[in-house]
PALUM-31457 format. One line per 5 residues: their letters; for each residue x, y, z of N, C-alpha, C. Coordinates in Angstrom, 2 decimals. Atoms other than C-alpha are relative to their C-alpha. Layout:
! residues N
A) X:Y:Z:X:Y:Z:X:Y:Z; ...
END
This chain:
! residues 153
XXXXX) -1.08:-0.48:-0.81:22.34:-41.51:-32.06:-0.26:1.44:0.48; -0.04:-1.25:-0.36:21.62:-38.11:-32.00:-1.54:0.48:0.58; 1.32:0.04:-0.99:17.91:-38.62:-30.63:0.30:-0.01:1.35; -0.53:-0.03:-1.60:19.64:-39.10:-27.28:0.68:1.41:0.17; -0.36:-1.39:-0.93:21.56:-36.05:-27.07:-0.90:1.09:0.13
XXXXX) 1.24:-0.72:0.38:18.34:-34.35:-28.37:-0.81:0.61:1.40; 0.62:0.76:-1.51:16.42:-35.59:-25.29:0.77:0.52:1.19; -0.72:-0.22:-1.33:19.11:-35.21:-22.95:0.05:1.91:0.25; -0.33:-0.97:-0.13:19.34:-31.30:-24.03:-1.20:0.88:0.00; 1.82:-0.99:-0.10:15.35:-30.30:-23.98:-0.07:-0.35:1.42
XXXXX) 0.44:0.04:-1.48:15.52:-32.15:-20.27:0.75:1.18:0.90; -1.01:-1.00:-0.79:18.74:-29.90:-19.15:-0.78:1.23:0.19; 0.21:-1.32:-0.04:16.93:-26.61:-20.62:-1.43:-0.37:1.18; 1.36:-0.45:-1.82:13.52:-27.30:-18.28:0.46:0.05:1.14; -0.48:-0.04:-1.30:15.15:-27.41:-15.39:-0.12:1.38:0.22
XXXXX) 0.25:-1.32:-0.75:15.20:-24.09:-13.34:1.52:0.07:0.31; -1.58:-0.33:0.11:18.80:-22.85:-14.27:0.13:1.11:0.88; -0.69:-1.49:-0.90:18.82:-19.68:-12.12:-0.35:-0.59:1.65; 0.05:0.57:-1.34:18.02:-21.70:-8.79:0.05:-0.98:0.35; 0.01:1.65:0.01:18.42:-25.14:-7.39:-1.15:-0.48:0.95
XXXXX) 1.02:0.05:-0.92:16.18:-24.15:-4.37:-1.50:-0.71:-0.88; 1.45:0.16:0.68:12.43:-26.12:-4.50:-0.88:1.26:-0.36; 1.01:-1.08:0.42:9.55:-24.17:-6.48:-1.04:-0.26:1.48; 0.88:-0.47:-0.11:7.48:-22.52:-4.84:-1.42:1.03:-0.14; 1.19:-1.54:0.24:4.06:-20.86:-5.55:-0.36:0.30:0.78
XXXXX) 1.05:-0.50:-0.93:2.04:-18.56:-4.16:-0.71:1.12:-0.23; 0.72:-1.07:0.52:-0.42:-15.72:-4.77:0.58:1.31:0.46; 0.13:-1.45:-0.48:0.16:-12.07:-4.36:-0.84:1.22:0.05; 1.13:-1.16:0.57:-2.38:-9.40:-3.84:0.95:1.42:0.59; -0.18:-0.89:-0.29:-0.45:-5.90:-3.64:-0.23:1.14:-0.57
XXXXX) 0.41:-0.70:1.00:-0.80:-2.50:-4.15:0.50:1.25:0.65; -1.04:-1.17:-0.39:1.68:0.30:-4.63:-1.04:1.45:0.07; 0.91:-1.16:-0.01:0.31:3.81:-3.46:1.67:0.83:0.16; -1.12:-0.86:-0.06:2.98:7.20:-4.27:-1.51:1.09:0.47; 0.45:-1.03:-0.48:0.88:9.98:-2.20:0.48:0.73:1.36
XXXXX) -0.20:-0.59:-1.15:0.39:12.30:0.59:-0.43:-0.12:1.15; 0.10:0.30:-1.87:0.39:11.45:4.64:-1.40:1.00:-0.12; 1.06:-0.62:-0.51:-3.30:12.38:5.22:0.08:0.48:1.55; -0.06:-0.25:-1.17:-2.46:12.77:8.86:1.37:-0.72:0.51; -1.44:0.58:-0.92:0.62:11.81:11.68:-1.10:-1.14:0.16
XXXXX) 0.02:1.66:-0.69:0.50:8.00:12.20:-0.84:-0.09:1.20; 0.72:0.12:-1.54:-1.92:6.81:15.03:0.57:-1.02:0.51; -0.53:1.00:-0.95:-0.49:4.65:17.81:-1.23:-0.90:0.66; 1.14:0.23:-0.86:-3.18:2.32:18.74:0.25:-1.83:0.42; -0.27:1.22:-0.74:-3.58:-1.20:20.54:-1.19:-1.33:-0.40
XXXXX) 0.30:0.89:0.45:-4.94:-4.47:19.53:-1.11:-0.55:1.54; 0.43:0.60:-0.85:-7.45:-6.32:21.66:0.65:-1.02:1.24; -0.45:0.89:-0.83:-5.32:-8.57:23.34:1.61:0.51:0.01; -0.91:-0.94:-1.00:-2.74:-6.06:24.35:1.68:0.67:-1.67; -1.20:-0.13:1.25:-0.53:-5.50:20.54:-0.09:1.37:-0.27
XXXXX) 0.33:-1.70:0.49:0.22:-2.00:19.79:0.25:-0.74:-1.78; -0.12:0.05:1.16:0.02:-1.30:16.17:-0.23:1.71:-0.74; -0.27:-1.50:0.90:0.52:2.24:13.40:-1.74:-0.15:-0.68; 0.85:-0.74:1.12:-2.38:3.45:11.44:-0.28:1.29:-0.82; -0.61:-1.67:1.02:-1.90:5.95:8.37:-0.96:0.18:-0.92
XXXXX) 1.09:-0.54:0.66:-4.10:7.52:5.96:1.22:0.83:-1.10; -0.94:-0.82:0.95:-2.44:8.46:2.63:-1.28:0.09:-1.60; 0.71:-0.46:1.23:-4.21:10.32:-0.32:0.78:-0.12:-0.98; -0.65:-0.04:1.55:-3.55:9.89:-3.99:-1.26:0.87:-1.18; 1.14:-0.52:0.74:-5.32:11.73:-6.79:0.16:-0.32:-1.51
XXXXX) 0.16:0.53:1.18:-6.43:10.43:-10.10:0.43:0.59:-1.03; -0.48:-1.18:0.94:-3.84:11.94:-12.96:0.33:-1.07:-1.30; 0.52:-1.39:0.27:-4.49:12.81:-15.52:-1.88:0.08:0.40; 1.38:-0.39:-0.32:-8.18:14.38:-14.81:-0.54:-1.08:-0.83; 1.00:0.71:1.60:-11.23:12.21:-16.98:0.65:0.98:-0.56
XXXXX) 0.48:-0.45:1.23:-12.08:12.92:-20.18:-0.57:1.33:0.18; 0.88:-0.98:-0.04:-13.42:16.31:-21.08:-1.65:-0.14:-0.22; 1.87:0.26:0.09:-17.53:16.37:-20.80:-0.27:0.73:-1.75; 0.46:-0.44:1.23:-19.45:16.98:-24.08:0.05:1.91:0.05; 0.23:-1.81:0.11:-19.72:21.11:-23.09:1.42:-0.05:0.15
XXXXX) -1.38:-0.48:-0.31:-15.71:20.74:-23.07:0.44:0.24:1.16; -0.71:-0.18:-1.61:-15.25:21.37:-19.34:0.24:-1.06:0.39; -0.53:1.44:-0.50:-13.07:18.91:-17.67:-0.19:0.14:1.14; -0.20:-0.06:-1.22:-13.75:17.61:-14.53:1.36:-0.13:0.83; -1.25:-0.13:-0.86:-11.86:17.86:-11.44:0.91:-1.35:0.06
XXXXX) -0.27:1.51:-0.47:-9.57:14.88:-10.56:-0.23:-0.47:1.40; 0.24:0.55:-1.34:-10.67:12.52:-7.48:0.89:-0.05:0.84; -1.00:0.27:-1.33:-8.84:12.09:-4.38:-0.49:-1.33:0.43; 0.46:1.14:-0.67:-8.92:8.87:-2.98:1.02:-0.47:1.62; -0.11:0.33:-0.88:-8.55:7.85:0.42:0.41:-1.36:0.79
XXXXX) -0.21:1.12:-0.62:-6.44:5.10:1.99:0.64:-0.99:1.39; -0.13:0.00:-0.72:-6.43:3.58:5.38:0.93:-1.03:0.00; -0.76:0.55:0.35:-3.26:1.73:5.89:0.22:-0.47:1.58; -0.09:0.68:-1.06:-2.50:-0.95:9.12:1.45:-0.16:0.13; -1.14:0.65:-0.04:0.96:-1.33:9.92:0.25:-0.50:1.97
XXXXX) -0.17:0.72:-1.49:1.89:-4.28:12.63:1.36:-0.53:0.46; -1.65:0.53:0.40:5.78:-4.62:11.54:0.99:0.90:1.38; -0.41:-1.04:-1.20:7.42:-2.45:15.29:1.20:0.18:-0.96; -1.07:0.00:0.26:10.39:-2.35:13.56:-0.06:1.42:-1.09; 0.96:-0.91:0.62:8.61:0.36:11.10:-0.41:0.99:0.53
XXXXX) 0.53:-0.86:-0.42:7.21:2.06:13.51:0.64:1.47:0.25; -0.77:-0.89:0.08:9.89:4.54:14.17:-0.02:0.91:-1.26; 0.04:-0.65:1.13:10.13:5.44:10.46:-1.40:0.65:-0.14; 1.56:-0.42:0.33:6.14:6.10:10.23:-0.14:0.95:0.98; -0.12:-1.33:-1.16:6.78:8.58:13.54:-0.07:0.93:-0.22
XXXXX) -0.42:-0.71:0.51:8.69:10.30:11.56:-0.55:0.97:-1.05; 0.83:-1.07:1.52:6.83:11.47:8.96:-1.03:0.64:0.59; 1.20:-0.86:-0.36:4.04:14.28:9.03:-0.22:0.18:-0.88; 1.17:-0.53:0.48:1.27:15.14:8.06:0.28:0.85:-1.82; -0.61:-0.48:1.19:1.72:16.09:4.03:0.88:-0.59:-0.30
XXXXX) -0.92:0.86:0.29:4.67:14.28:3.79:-0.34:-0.67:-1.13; 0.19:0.29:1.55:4.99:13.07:-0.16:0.38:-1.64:0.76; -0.44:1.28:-0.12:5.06:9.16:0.46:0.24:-1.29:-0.90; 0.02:1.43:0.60:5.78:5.33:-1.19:-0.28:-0.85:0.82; -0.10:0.66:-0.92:4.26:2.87:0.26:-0.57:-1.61:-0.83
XXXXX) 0.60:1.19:0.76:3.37:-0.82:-0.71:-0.59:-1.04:1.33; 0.75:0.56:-0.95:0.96:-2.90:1.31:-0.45:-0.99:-0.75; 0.97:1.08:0.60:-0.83:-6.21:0.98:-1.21:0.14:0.08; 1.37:-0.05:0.19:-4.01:-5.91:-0.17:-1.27:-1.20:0.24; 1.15:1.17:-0.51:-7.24:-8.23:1.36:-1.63:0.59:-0.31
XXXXX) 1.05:-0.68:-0.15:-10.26:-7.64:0.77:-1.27:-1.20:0.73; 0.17:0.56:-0.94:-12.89:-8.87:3.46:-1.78:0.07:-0.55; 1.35:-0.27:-0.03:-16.49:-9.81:3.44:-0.81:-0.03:0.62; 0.45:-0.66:-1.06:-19.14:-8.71:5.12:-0.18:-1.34:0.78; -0.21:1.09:-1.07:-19.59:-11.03:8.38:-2.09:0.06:-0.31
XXXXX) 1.47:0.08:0.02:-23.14:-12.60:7.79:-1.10:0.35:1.25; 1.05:-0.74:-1.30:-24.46:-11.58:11.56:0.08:1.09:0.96; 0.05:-0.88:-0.57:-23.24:-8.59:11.85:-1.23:1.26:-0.20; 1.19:-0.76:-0.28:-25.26:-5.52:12.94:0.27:0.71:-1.17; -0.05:-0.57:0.91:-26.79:-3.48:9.50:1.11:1.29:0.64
XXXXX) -0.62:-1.44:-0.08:-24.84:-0.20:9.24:1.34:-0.31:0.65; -1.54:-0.22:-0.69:-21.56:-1.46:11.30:1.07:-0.52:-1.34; -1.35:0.27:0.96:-18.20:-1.67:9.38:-0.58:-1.43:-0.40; -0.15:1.30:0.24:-18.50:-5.54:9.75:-1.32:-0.54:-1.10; 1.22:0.77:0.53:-21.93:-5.80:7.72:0.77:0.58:-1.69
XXXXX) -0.36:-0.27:1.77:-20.26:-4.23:4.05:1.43:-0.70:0.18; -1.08:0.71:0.59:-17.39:-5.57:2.28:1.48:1.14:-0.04; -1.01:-0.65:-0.15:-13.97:-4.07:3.36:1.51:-0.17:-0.51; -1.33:0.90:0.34:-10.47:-3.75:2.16:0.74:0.39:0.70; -1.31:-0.27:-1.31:-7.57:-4.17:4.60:1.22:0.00:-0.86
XXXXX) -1.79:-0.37:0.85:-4.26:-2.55:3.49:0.71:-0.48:0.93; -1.00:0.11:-0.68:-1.68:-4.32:5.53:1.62:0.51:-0.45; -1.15:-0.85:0.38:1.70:-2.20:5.45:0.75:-1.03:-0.02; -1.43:0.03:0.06:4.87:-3.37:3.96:1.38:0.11:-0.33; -1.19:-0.65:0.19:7.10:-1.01:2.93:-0.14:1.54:-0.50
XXXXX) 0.37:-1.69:-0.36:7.31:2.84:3.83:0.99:0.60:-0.50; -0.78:-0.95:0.61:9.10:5.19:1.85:-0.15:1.48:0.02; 0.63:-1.35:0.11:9.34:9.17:2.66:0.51:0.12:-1.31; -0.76:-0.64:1.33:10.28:10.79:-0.76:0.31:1.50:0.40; 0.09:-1.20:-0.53:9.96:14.10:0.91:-1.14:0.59:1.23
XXXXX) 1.01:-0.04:-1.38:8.73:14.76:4.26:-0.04:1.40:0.08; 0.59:-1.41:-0.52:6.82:18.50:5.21:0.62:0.46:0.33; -0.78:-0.76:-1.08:8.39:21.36:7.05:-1.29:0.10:1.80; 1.08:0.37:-1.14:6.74:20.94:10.50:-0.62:1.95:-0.28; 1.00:-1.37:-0.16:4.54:24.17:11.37:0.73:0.93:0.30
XXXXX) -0.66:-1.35:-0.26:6.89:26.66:12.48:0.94:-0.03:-1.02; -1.23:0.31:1.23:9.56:25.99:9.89:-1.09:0.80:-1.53; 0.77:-0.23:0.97:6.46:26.91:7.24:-0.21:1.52:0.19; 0.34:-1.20:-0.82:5.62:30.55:9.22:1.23:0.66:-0.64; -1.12:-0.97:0.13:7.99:33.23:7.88:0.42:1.13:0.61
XXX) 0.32:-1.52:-0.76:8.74:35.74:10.10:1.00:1.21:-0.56; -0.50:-1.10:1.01:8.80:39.11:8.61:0.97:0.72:0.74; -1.67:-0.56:-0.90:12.12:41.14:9.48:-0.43:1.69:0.32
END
């Protein structure tokens, strides 16, 4: 008798109690960056007529390495990341910001391989990773250039 309600109450709990919607999977490759606007946003255009943003945001490796055997610690790295955004709706906000500007940003991460007949030495012959933008956060945007200038009284 009580083998049935048993049964009936291990099938209830598998079910997917917080949704009724079908499962779905799917992979995610992302990757959060908190740094600084290497430069103002570039406005540029797609081959077959699409404008699109491109940003450049630095982060630096904290805390420093390890200290070296003579005790001196090295510096920490900077790393460099070129970021695609094709979302227009975005674009306004990424205008906005300058140069220094403290940022959040989260992008999908791809990484691409080299194209087997392309020419040595061009982008397309090494293995690249494409940051596609999707989601821009200032935390604190720069004082533009005159705003920084103090003029003495």
């Amino acid at each position: 008798m009580f083998a049935t309600i048993r049964s009936a109450r291990v099938g209830a709990s598998a079910q997917r109690l917080f949704s009724t919607s079908a499962r779905r999977q799917f992979d995610v490759a992302k990757l959060t960056l908190i740094g600084r606007l290497g430069a103002e946003p570039e406005t540029k255009t797609t081959a077959n007529g699409k404008e699109y943003l491109t940003y450049t945001v630095a982060t630096t490796n904290f805390p420093p390495p390890p200290p070296n055997p003579d005790g001196s610690r090295p510096s920490a790295r900077t790393s460099w990341h070129q970021i695609f955004c094709f979302t227009p709706s975005a674009f306004d906000t990424l205008r906005y910001a300058r140069k220094g500007a403290h940022v959040y940003v989260e992008c999908n991460y791809e990484l691409r391989d080299p194209e087997p007949h392309a020419e040595p030495g061009s982008p397309q012959s090494h293995r690249q990773i494409f940051l596609r933008h999707d989601h821009f956060r200032i935390l604190k945007n720069s004082k533009p250039a005159s705003e920084e200038e103090e003029i003495p009284e």
